[in-house]
N, C-alpha and C positions, 0 to 999 in steps of 0.2 A: 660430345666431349668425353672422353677418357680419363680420369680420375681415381689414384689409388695413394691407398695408407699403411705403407707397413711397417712395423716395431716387429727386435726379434729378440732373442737368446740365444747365445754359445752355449753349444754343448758338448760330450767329448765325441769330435769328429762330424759335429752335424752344426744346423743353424736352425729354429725353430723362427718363422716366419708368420705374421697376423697378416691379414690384408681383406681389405673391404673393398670392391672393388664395383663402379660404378661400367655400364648404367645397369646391370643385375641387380647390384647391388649382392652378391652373394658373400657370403662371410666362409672364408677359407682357414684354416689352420695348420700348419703345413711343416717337413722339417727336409732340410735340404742339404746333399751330402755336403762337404765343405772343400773337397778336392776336386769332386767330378761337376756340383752343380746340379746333381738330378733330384729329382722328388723322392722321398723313401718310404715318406708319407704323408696320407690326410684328412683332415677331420675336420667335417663340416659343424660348424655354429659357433665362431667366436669369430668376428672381426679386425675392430682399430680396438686394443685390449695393449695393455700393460702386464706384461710377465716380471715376477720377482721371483727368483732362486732360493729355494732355503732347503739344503742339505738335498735330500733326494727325490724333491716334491718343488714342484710350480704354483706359484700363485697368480691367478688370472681375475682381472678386474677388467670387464669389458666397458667400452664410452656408457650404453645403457646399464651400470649398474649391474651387474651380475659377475658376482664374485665365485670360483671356479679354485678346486685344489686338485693337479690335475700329477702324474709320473710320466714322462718325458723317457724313452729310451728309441736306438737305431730302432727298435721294428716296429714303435707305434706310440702311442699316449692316450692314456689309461684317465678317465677324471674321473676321480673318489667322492665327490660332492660337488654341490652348484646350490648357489642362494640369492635370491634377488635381494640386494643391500641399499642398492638407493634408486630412487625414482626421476633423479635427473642426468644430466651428464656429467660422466666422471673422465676425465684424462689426466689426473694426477697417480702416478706410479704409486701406489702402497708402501708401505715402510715396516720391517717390522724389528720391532726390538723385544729382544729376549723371547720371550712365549707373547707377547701382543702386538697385533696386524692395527696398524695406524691407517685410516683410508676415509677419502673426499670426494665430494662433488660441489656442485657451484653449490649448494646451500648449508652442506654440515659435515663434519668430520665424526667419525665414530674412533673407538677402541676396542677391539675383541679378542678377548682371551684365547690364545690355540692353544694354552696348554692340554697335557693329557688330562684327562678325569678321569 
């Protein structure tokens, strides 16, 4: 059986696509033009992940916990950091208000400062 999960993002002129897809299971990450439909690009190791927008930067919190600050443009996506934040599954979307990233999994919610230092 064939089995796939994917969440995206609008961007300007593209769609940024997540998808896990069975029975590899390979974890694709992907951005696809929005007129034509073709790939422009791809980067392997994010899955079923929850993307949130904040100004000119992606927030990436993958089902396994692994939270991801990544730039998003037509010729590729860039990720500036990656930190393993929880050790169960997460598929709640992230939140963030003002300079603090709100984020859950089945057993606890955290708060973390992005402000600059």
């Amino acid at each position: 059986m064939f089995r796939k999960l994917a969440l995206g993002a609008v961007l300007v002129g593209l769609v940024a696509v997540l998808r896990k897809q069975a029975p590899d299971l390979a974890r694709y990450f992907r951005a696809l033009d929005v007129k034509t439909g073709e790939t422009r690009w791809q980067h392997r190791g994010f899955g079923r992940a929850s993307l949130l927008q904040a100004g000119s930067k992606t927030i990436i919190l993958d089902e396994d916990g692994d939270l991801a600050l990544a730039t998003m443009t037509p010729e590729g996506v860039t990720i500036h950091s990656e930190a393993k934040l929880f050790e169960t599954t997460a598929w709640t979307v992230p939140t963030l208000v003002g300079t603090t990233l709100y984020a859950r999994d089945r057993e606890k919610i955290v708060a973390l400062d992005l402000g600059a230092r």
